[in-house]
N, C-alpha and C positions, 0 to 999 in steps of 0.2 A: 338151683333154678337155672335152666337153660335160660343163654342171653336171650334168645330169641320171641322170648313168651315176655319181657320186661318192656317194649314201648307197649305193648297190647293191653298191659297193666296197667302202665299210665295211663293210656285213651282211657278206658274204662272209671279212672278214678277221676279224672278232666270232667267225661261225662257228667257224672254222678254229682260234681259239687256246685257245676252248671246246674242241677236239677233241683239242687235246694238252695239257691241263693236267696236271700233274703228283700221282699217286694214292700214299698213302700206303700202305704194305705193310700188308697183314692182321696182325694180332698171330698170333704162334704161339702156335697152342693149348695148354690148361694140360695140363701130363700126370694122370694118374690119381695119382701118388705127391705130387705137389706140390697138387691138390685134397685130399685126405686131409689133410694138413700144415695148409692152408686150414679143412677144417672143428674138426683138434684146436683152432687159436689162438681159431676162433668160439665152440666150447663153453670156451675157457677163458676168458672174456671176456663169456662169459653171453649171447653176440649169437645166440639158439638157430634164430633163423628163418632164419639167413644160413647157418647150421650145418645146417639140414635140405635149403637150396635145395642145398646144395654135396654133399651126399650123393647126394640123387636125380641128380648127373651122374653119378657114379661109371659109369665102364660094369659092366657085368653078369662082363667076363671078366676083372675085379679087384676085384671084391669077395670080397676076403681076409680072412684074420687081422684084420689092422688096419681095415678096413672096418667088419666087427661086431663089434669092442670099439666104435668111435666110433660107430656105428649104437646098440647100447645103451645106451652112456652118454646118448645123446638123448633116450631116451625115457623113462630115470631121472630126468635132468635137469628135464625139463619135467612132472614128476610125471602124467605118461599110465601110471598104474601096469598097466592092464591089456594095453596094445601094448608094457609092456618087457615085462612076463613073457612074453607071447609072443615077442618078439624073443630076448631070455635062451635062452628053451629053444631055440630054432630055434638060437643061436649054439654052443650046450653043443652041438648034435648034430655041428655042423659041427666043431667044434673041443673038446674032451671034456680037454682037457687043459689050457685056457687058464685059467691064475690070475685074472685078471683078471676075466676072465668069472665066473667063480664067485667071485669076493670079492663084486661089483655083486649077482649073483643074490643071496648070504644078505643083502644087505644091504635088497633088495626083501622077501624071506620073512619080514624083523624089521618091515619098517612093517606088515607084516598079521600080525602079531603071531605066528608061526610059528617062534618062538624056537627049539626043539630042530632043526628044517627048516634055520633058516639057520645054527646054528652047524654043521652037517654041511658044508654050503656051504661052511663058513670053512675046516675043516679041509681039506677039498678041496683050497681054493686053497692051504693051506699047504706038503699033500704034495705037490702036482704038480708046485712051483715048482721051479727049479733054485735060487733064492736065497731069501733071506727078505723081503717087503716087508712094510713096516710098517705100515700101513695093516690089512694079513690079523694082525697080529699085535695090534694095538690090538683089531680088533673078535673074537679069540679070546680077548683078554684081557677082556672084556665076559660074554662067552661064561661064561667059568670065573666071573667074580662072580654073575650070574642063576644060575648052579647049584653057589652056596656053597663053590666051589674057590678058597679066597682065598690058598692058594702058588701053585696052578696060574697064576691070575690073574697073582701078581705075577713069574713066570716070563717068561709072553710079555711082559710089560708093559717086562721089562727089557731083550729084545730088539729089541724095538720103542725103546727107546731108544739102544740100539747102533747103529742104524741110519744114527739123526737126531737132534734136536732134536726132541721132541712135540709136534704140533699142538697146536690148540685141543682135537678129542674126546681125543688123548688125556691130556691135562691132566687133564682132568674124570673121565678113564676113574681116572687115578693118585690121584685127591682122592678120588673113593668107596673106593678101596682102601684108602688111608690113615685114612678117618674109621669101616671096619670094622675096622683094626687097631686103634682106639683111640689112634691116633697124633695128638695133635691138635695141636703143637705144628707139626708137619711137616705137616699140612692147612696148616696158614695161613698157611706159608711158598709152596706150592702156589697155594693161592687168589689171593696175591698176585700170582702169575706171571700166573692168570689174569683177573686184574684190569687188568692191564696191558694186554690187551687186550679190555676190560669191553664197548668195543661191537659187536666182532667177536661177544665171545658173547651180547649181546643180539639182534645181527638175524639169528645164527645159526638153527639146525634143531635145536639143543640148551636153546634158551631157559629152557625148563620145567626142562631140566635142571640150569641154569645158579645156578636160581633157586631150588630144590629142597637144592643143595649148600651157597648162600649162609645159608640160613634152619637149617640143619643145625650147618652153624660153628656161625655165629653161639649157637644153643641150649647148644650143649655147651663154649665158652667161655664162656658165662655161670653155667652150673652144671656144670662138671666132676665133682662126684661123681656126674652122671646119667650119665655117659657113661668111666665109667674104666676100662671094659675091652673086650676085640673085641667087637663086633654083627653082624647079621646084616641091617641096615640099609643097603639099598640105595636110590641114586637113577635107579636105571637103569630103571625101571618106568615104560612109556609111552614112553618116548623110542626113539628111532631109531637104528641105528647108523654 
């Protein structure tokens, strides 16, 4: 073999093994039910922008029920107050029965301070529901303290512990209850609970309110004859539900 026809050789064999290399399979694509799933775990994780990208795939002929619950919790989430309400109402039309939806909306109608607006919300989600969530029952129990219903209050309050174990609000919700009954010895049995998780409720959304409850104890353990019977003393003024 003349030398000169041997790189020509190789090119040709270079080619040739470029042209069968071996291609790895496409992934299969995400389904619409499993994107969904994808965006709940973003918004529970507070990753809201990975949470918005994954929404806008959504296609258009699955955007369901569960779509616009997570569609509005986004835009609750990332306090875009005036595109949830719009999102809110647009979801109430589509779905006029979804608890859900109506617990988030009164809970939008309370940060604009729309109190009587949102507790109608609450009641909403409470009737529509097949079951009771606690959540709807915490901020009804709220509901009933802003409008001096302090059995009603501790009604749902106690449902709402049926439930679960009480979050952080509703801790706080159960310590304004207990320091209008005049119960203080069971406030600070309370408070300690929420003490225990002291910095949860400082970087909390209830901060003020956190600190409103503390300064309140604190007053009426130091002078119990100022404070020896029910009041009408709330901490729920300003705060959020």
């Amino acid at each position: 073999m003349r030398l000169w026809l041997l790189p020509f050789l190789l090119c040709c064999l270079f080619c040739t093994s470029c042209a069968y290399q071996v291609v790895s399979p496409a992934p299969p694509p995400i389904s619409e039910s499993k994107k969904l799933s994808i965006v709940q775990a973003h918004l529970l994780l507070g990753q809201w922008g990975l949470a918005k990208k994954k929404l806008d795939q959504v296609d258009d002929a699955y955007q369901g029920r569960d779509y616009w619950r997570l569609l509005s919790l986004y835009w609750l989430s990332v306090e875009s107050y005036n595109e949830a309400f719009l999102v809110h109402e647009k979801a109430l039309k589509k779905f006029p029965d979804d608890t859900f939806i109506w617990n988030n909306y009164g809970v939008l109608l309370g940060l604009r301070n729309r109190w009587g607006e949102a507790c109608n919300a609450f009641t909403k989600a409470d009737r529509k529901g097949f079951a009771k969530r606690q959540s709807v029952q915490i901020n009804l129990s709220r509901c009933a303290i802003r409008q001096n219903q302090v059995n009603l209050a501790g009604i749902y309050l106690k449902q709402a512990k049926e439930i679960a174990d009480l979050p952080l609000i509703g801790l706080m919700t159960e310590l304004n209850l207990v320091l209008i009954q005049g119960s203080n010895d069971k406030a600070r049995l309370i408070f300690n609970n929420i003490q225990a998780d002291k910095e949860i409720a400082r970087e909390s959304v209830h901060f003020n309110e956190y600190n409103c409850l503390s300064r309140h104890l604190v007053a009426r353990e130091t002078d119990p004859t100022l404070y020896s019977s029910a009041s009408d003393f709330t901490c729920l003024n300003g705060s959020r539900y």
